[in-house]
N, C-alpha and C positions, 0 to 999 in steps of 0.2 A: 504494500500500500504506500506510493511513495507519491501519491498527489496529495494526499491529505492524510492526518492524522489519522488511528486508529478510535482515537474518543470522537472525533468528528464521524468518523464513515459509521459509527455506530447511533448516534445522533441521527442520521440520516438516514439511517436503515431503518429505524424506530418509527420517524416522522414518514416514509415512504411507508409501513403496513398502516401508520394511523391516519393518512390521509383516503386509504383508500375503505378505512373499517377493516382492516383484516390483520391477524397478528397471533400470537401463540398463549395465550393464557391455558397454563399445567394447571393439574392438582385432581384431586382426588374423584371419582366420578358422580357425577349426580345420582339420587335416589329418587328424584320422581321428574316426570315431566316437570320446563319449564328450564332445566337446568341447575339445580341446586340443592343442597343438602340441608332441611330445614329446618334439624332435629333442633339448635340451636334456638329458631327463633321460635317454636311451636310453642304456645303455652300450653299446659295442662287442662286448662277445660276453656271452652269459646263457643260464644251464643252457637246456633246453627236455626237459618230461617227456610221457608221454601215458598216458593216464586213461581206462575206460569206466565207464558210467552207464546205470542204465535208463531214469531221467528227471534233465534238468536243468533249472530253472528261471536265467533272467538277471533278479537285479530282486529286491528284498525289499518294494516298496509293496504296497498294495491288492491287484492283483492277483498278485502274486508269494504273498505271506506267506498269501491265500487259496489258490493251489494250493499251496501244499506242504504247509500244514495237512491238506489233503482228501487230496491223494496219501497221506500218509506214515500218514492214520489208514484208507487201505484198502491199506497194507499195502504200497506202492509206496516202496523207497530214493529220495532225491533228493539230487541236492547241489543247493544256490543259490549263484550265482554276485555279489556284490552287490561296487558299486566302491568306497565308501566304506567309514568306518570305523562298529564299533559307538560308542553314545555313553550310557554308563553314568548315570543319575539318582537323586539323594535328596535326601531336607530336607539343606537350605543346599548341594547341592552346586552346582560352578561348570564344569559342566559346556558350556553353548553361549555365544554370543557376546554380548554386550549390542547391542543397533541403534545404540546412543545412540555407545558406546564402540567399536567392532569391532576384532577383529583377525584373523589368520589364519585361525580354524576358519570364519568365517564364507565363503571363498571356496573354490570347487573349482581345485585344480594348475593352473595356466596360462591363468584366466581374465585378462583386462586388471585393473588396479592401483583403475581407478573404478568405486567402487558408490555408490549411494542420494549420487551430486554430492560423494563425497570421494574421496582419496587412502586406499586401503586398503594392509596392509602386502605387501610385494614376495614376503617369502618365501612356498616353494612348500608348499600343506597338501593334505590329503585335505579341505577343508571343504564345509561345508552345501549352499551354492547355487554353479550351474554357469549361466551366460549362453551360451544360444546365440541369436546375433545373426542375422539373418534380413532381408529386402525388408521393412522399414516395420513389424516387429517385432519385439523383443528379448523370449525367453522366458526363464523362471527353472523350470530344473527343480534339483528336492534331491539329494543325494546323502549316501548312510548308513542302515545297516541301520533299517530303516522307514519307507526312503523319502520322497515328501511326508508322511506321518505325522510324523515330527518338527518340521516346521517349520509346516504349515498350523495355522491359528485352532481348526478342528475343529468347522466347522458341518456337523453331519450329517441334512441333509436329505432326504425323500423325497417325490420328483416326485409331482406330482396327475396322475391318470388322464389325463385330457383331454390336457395339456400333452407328457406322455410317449407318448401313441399319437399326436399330430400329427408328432410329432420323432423318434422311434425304428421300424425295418420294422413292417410288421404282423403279421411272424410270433413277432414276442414276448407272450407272456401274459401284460398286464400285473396279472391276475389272483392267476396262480400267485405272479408277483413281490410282490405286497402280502400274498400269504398264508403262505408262505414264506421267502424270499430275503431281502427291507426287516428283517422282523422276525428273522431269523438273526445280521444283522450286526448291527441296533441292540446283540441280546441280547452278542456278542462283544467289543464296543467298550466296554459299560456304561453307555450314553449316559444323560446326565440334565441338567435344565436349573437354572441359577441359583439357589439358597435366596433369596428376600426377604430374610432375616438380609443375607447380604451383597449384595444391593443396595441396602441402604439405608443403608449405612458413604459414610462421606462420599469414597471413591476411585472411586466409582460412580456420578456426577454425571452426568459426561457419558452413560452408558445411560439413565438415568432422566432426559437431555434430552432424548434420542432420542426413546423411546418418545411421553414427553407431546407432543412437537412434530408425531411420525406422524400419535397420536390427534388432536390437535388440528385437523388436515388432511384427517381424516376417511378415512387409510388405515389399512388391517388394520396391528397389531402382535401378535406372539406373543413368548414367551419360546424363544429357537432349542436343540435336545438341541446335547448337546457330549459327547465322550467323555471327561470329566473326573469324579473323585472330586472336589468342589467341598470337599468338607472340609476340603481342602489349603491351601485360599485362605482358608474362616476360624478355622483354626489360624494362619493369618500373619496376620491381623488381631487372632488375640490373641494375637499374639508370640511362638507358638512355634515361627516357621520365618522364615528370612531372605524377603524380600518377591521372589517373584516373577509367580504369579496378581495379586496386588493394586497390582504396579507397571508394566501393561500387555505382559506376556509377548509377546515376538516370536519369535526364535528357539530354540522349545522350550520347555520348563519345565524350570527345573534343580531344581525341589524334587520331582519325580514327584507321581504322581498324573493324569497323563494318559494313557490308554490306547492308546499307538500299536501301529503294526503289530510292532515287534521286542518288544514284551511283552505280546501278545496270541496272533493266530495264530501267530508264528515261536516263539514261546518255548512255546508248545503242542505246536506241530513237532516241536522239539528234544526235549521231553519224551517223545517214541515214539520215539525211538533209532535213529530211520529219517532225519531231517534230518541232513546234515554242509553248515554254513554254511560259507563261504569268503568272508571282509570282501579289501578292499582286491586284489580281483582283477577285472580291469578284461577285459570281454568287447571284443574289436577284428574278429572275422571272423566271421562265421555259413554252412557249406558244405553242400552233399547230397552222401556219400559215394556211391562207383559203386553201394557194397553198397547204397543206401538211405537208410542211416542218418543220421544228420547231424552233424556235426564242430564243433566251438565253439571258436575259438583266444582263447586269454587271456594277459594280463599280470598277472603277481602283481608289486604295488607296493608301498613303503614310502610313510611317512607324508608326503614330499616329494613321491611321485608316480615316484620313480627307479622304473625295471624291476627287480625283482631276477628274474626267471624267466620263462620263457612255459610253457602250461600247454595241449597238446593234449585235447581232450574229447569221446570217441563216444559217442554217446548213439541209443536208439531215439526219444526225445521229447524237444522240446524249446521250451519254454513260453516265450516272450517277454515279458516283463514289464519291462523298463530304462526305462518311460515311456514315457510319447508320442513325445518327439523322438527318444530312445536306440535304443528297439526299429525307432521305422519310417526312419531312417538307417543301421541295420543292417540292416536287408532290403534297402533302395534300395541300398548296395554291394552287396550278395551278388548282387543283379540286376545292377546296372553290369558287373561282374567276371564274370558269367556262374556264379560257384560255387553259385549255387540256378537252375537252368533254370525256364522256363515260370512264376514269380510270376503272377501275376494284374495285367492292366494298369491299376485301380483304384490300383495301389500308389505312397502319397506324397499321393492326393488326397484331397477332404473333411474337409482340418484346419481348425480353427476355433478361436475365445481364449475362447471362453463369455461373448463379450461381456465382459470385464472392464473395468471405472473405476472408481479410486481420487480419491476429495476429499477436498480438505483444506477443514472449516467453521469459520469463524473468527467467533467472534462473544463479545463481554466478559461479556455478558447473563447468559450461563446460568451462568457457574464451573465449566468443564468440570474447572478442575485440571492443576498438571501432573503429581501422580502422578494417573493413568487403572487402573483395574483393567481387566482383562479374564479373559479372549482374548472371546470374543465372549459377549452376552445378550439382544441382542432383535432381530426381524429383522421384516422387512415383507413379506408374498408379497402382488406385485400379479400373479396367474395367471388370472383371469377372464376374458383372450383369449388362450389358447392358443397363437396368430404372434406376439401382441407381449409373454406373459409375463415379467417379471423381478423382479428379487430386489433390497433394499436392505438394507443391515446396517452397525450403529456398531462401527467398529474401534478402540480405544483407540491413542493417543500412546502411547512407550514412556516410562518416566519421564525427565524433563529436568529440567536444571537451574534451569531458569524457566518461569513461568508463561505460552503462548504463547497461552492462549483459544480456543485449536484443538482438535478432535478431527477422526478420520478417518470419511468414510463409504465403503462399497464399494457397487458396483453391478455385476450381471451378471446374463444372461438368455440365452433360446431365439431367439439372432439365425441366421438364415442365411446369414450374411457366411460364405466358404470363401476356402480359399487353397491352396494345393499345395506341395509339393518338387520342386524341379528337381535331378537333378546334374549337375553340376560337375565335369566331368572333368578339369581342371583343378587344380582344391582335392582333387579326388577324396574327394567328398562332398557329402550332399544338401544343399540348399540351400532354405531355408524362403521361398517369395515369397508374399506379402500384398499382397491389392491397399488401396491409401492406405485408402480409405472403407468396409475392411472391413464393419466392424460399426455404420456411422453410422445407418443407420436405425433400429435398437434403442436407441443410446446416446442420439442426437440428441432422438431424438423421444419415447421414450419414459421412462429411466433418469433423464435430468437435469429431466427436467420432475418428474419423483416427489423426485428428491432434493431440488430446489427448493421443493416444495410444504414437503419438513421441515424446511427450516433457517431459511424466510422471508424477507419482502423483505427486510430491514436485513443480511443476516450476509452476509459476505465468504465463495463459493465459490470453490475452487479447482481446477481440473480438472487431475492429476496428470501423466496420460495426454498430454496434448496438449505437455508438456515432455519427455515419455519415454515413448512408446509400448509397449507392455509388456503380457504376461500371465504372471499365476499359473497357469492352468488352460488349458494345450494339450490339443487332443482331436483323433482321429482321423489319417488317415496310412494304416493300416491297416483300414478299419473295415469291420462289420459288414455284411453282405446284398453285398458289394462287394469285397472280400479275401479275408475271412473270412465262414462263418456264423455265426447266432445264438448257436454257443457256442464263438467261436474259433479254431473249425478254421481253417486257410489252406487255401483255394479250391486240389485236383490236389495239393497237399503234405502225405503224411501224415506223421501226426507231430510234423510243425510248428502250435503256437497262438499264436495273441496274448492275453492278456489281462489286460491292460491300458488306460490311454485311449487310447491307438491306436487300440482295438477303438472308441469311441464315435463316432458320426454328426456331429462337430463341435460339439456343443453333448450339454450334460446337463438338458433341458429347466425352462431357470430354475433350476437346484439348484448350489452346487456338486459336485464332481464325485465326490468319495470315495465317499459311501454309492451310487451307481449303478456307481461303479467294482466295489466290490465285492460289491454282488449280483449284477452280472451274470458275473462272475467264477465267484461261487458257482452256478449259476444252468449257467452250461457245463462247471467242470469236475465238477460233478454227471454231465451227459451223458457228459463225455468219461471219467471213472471207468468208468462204467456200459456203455459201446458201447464204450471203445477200448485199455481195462488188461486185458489178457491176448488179443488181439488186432493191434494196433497197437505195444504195446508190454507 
């Protein structure tokens, strides 16, 4: 390491998993869905109430915040059930964590103490990211009303035809979806990409080395939609908001202006009188009552994660939405335990990381800076073969205190690397196994050879991944043409959906995941409105 110091490249390497939410949090294995071992905070005796519902959703992301929008505007009450807390945003507030600085809000209750190679603080919080540790994977899912919305970059992608009908059943219209669906959500999110104005402020180096270095290598560049009011970012450039777009945003934006799920579709929800949210109530059992019906057992928590109550919930429907890991760990009990009969025996398998790899590019050359603006501005689609599709994009350092010459790049794609859940009767709980060379043939052969082409022969790359194996974007568990159908139903279960990335084939054909999360979302509970609200439930 002779461009930079060894405390520095580790700085860097820290700020590179935590810009993208992904990182290695160890320690000992969870005991029940959700993530955590709660013996700790369980008190010995806690009210227990019970509650009916004619739909509930578990989950405020993507696919949560899209059904209950759609429920609740054709007239259908719901409550949401979501574990985390809300997380209130405006100019200069100080709302989420810094990467650089962390403290509490940045972990969920009872994850291990190490994140992104430091010592995080002990105490117990409702925070952002939850580590479920797994066979030769460590996943990062969020937690709080809007789900990965709050923490993701907010590249909002949509798949190319080709790429999306090699990787998804065929009984999806990838037609209707471009005609429809893509353009529903873009409209929902506000997506819009970059001003010039501020990519050409001098915090914007490193995108504007990206790009020139792509072009120079003779790969596609675009400027990537994001669901960002960008005005936010040059009012802080001309000083009218404390710096947080312009000082490479990680977790969150504390000055708003980003369009996530809790003030978009959920705050839409809320707004027809038909939403009753429920933060910091933690979903632990999912049943089929004799009647049918299905049974939702829950923990209403305080901000330590303590129990104050348990919370019985019958419901005619019930929409699963707690994430990839959350929802398909809570079906894989409900089958362990016998309290849902006949699952479909798909269930647990065809999960996949979307290919994810994080580098660190280190090179003096270009003056990447150490303040970095972001969240994300130019991306590269190498989609042209459909099996080896993938994605490259410059993620900005969070500001540092020094200048380390580094910036972050990410890479993911349409790999066929699978992996499954096991449980563990034992831990009593599913158990995430990856096999070691998941995704090497995408990453290997295709990712680093592109990333390489942009950084050039001189610059010092670093492959994140290979010190901390790790993904932002789990998919599948529950998926499509295989658990569920095309619009979430679970396969002999009525009433029960999935939809969320659970629902997805492993992979979101070279995109990442959100904008396919929720079109397809929108896309079934369209159907499931239309075939199964006054019928089914």
């Amino acid at each position: 390491m002779s461009r930079i110091s060894r405390r520095s490249f580790f700085g860097v390497a820290g700020a590179a998993a935590a810009v993208v939410a992904a990182g290695s949090v160890t320690g000992p294995a969870a005991t029940r869905p959700g993530g955590f071992d709660d013996t700790a905070v369980r008190p010995a005796r806690v009210p227990q109430t019970h509650e009916e519902h004619r739909a509930v959703v578990t989950g405020s992301g993507f696919g949560g915040g899209v059904s209950a929008l759609r429920l609740t505007q054709a007239g259908v009450p719901v409550l949401m059930l979501e574990r985390g807390r809300r997380w209130p945003t405006g100019p200069n507030a100080d709302t989420f964590p810094s990467a650089t600085a962390p403290d509490r809000r940045m972990v969920w209750h009872g994850s291990a103490p190490e994140l992104f190679g430091r010592t995080m603080p002990v105490d117990p919080y409702v925070g952002l990211i939850e580590a479920v540790t797994g066979q030769n994977m460590t996943v990062l899912c969020a937690a709080g009303l809007g789900g990965g919305s709050l923490v993701y970059q907010g590249m909002t992608l949509q798949p190319e035809r080709s790429v999306f009908e090699t990787h998804f059943p065929a009984g999806l219209d990838y037609g209707l979806l471009e005609r429809e669906y893509f353009p529903r959500v873009a409209r929902m999110l506000s997506i819009a990409t970059a001003p010039d104005a501020l990519i050409e402020t001098p915090n914007y180096a490193a995108p504007r080395a990206f790009a020139a270095q792509a072009r120079r290598a003779g790969l596609p560049v675009e400027k990537i939609p994001m669901p960002i009011d960008w005005q936010y970012a040059l009012d802080e450039v001309d000083g009218k908001m404390a710096p947080a777009y312009t000082s490479g945003a990680a977790f969150g934006i504390n000055n708003g202006g980003k369009h996530t799920v809790d003030l978009t579709y959920v705050a839409q929800a809320e707004a027809t009188g038909l939403l009753d949210v429920r933060t910091q109530h933690q979903v632990t059992d999912v049943e089929r009552g004799s009647d049918g019906r299905w049974i939702v057992r829950v923990d209403r928590i305080d901000e330590t994660g303590r129990i104050l109550a348990h919370l019985v919930v019958t419901t005619d429907a019930l929409i699963m939405a707690a994430g990839t890991m959350n929802t398909t760990r809570l079906l894989m009990r409900a089958q362990a335990h016998g309290t849902v009969p006949d699952l479909p025996d798909g269930l647990g398998a065809d999960w996949g990381s979307n290919a994810d790899r994080i580098y660190v590019w280190t090179d003096p050359a270009h003056g990447f800076g150490a303040d970095q603006g972001g969240p994300v501005v130019y991306v590269s689609k190498n989609w042209d073969d459909p099996h080896t599709a993938h994605t490259v994009i410059q993620a900005s350092v969070p500001a540092l205190p020094l200048d380390t010459a580094s910036t972050i790049l990410v890479g993911y794609g349409a790999s066929e690397g699978r992996g499954r859940f096991v449980y563990d009767h034992a831990a009593d709980l599913a158990m995430l196994h990856w096999p070691h060379e998941g995704d090497h043939v995408l990453q290997t052969g295709h990712i680093e050879p592109t990333v390489r082409k942009i950084v050039g022969p001189d610059a010092l790359l670093t492959d994140t991944n290979a010190l901390m194996p790790s993904t932002w974007h789990p998919l599948g568990g529950a998926a499509m043409d295989r658990v569920c159908d095309l619009s979430g139903r679970v396969l002999g279960q009525p009433g029960l959906y999935v939809l969320d990335g659970a629902l997805m084939p492993g992979n979101t054909a070279a995109c990442n995941p959100s904008m396919t999360i929720a079109a397809l979302a929108e896309h079934g509970i369209d159907r499931i409105i239309a075939e199964d609200v006054g019928t089914v439930f």
